[in-house]
N, C-alpha and C positions, 0 to 999 in steps of 0.2 A: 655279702650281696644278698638281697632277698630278694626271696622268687616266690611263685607262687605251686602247689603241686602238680597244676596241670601240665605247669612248663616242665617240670621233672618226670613225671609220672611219663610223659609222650618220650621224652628224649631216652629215659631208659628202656622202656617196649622197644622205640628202633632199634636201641644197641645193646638189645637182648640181655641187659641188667637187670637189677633191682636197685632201688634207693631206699636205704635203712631210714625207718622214724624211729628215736629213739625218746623215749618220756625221761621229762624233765622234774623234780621235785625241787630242788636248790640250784645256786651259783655255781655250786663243784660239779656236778650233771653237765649244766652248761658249757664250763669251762674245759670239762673232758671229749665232751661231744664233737663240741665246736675246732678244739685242738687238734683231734684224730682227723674229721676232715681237713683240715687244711694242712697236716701231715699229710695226705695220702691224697690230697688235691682230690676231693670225693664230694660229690653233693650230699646233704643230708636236710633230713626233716627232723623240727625240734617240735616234740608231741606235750601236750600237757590236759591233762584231765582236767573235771571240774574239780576236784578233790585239788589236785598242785594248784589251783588257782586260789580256791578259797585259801590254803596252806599261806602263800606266798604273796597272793595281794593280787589285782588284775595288773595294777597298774608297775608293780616290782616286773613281773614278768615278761609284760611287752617290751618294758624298758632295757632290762635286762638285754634279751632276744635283739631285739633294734640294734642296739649298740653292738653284742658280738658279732649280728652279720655285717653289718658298717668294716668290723675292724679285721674281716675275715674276708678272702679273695673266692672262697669256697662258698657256690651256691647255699643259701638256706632258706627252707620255709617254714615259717608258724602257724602251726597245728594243733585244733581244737580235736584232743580226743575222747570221741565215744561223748558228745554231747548230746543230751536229755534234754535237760532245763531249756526253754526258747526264749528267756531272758537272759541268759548267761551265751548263748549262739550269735543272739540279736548283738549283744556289746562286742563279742569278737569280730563279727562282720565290721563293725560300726568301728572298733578300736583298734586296729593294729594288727590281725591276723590272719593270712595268706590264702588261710585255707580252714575247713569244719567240718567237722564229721558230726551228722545226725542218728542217733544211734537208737533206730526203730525198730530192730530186730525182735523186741518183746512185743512188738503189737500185732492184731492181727494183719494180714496184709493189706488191706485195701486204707486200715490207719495208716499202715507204714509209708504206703504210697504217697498220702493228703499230706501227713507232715515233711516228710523230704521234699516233696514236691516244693511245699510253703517254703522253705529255705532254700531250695535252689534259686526261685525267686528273689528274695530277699539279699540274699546274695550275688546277685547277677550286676546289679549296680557298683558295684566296687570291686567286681571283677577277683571276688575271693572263689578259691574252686570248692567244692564240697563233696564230700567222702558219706556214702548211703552203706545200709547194713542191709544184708538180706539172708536168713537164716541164722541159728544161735549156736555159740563156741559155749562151753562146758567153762567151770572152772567160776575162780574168786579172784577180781583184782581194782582194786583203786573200789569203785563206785558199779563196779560188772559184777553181777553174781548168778549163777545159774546151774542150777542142779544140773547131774550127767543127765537124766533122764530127762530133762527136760530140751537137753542138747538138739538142734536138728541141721542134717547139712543141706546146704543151697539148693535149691531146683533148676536146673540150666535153663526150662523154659519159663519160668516163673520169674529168673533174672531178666531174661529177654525184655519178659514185662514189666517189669520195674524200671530197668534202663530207658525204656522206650517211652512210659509213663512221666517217670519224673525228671530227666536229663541232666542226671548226677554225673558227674566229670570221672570219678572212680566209685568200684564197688567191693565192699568187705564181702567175701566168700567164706562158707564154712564148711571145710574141708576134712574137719576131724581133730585140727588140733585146739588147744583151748588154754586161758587164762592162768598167770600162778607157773608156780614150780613143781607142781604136781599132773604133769600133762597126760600121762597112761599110766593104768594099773599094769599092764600086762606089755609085751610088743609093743610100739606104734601103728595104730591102723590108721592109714591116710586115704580119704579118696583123694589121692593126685587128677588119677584121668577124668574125673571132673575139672577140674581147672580150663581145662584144655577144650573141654563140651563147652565151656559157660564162655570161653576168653573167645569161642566161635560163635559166638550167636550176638555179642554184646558191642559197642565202641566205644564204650567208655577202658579207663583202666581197671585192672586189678589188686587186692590187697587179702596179705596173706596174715592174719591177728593172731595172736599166741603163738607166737613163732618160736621163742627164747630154745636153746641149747640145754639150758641149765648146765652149764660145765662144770664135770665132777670136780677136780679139781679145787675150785671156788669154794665149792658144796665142802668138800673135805678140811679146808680152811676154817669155813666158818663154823663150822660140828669142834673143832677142836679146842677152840678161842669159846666155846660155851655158847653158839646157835644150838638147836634142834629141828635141823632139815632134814627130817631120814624120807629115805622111797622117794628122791626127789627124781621126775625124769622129765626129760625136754623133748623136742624137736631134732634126730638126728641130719648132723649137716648134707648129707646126699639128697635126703627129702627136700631140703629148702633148695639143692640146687635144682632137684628136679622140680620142681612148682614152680625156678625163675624159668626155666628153660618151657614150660605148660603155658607160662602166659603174665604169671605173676609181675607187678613192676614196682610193690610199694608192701614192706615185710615190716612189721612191727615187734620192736626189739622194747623191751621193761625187768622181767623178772631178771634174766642174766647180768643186766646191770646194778639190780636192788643187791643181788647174793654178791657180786663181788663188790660191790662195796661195806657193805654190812662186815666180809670175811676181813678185810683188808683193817677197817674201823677196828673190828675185835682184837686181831694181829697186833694194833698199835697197844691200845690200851692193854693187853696183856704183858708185852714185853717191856713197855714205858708204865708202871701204874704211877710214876710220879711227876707224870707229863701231866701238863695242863694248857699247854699251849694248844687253842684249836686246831691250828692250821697243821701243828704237826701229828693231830690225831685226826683230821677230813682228809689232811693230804695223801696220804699213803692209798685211800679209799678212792679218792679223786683219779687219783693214778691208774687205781685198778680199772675204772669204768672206761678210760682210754682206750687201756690194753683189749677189753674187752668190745668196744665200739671199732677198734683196727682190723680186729679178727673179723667181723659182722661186715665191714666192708669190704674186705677181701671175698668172703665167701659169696657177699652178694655180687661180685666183679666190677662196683664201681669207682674203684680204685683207680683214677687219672679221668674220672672223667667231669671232671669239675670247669672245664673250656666247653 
């Protein structure tokens, strides 16, 4: 079933949830994603960059997405993430997707403001919701890149202003965690009780980007099978409970996906080198990203809440 974010995003705020977006690159993504929710009777958001689009085609993608939420009981929405480009937003609006995220964090504000704005409009016709950026997450991923130092976290009354300016439906907040598998050098330092300042002043929902775990585990898989992920470190799961319980209703899951699938790939081809059958060297990888999108809805507690 497809739905739109603002229908999700409101239903989990009531019921003190989050709904996991989970970025898509391929069919086996999909098919992991899509499988775990409807295991676990769980809404989910299926994210895809500009980078997975150009990758996979526009029109593979929607089709793709269309069809698994047709064939799945379990709410879903399609999700433009971290879009730039306003010709690549314009065709998502226009073609097929639920919802978009305008990602103007790198401009100065009152840009920030003009182009979100321009899309919310643009959007309001076809009733897609759309996702605004206000302050910059650190880190490398898809088409994001941003020096630590250039990192900056949200200003609750500066969000105030942005919400109230351009009447974006949700807002990416930066909190402290950031892009990649590489999230702190040191500790995790979070502002949480920002969350909690910004989720008071604003009516839109909230979003919580660079979320991922990095699960040792995974990490330790794929170092073995011949990755080189050393110093990798995530998001500990108490922080992400405590940010859903601050206000949080929409937590963006990628890296933790990337690594267990990668670990799981290596696994295969190292113990099969005389396998050449794909599906029995994606599958195993396919599997892993399940297990991993099971846990991410557990932790976010929207597990049954897919009625």
């Amino acid at each position: 079933m497809l739905v739109t974010n603002r229908d999700l995003l409101r239903a989990a705020r009531r019921g003190k949830y989050a709904v996991g977006a989970f970025n898509i690159n391929n069919m086996e993504f999909l098919q992991a994603i899509t499988g775990a929710a409807e295991e676990l009777s769980s809404p989910v958001i299926i994210a895809i960059s500009e980078g997975a689009i150009k990758y996979a085609g526009f029109a593979n993608v929607v089709g793709m997405v269309h069809l698994a939420a047709k064939e799945r009981a379990a709410p879903i929405s399609l999700h433009l993430d971290h879009g730039k480009d306003m010709e690549t937003i314009a065709a998502c609006i226009e073609g097929g997707f639920t919802s978009v995220m305008i990602d103007g964090s790198a401009l100065p504000f009152e840009e920030n403001v003009a182009v979100t704005k321009k899309v919310v409009e643009m959007a309001a016709s076809k009733g897609v919701s759309v996702e605004g950026e206000l302050g910059k997450l650190a880190g490398i991923e898809d088409n994001v890149s941003v020096a630590e130092r250039d990192a900056a976290l949200t200003d609750p009354a500066q969000a105030e202003e942005f919400v109230r300016r351009t009447g974006v439906d949700a807002l990416a907040i930066a909190v402290g965690t950031s892009h990649g598998a590489y999230k702190f050098k040191g500790e995790p330092k979070l502002a949480l009780d920002r969350i909690g300042d910004i989720a008071g002043r604003v009516p839109c929902l909230l979003v919580l980007h660079g979320a991922s775990g990095v699960k040792r585990e995974n990490v330790e898989i794929a170092n073995r099978f011949g990755a080189s992920i050393k110093g990798a470190k995530g998001v500990p799961d108490d922080a992400i409970v405590e940010a859903i319980d601050r206000g949080i209703a929409k937590v963006n899951i990628d890296t933790d996906m990337r690594i267990a699938f990668t670990a799981y790939v290596r696994k295969a081809l190292a113990e099969k080198p005389e396998e050449i059958d794909p599906r029995k060297i994606l599958g195993p990888g396919r599997d892993a990203i399940r297990e991993v999108v099971k846990e991410k809805i557990r932790l976010f507690r929207s597990e049954g809440k897919a009625k």
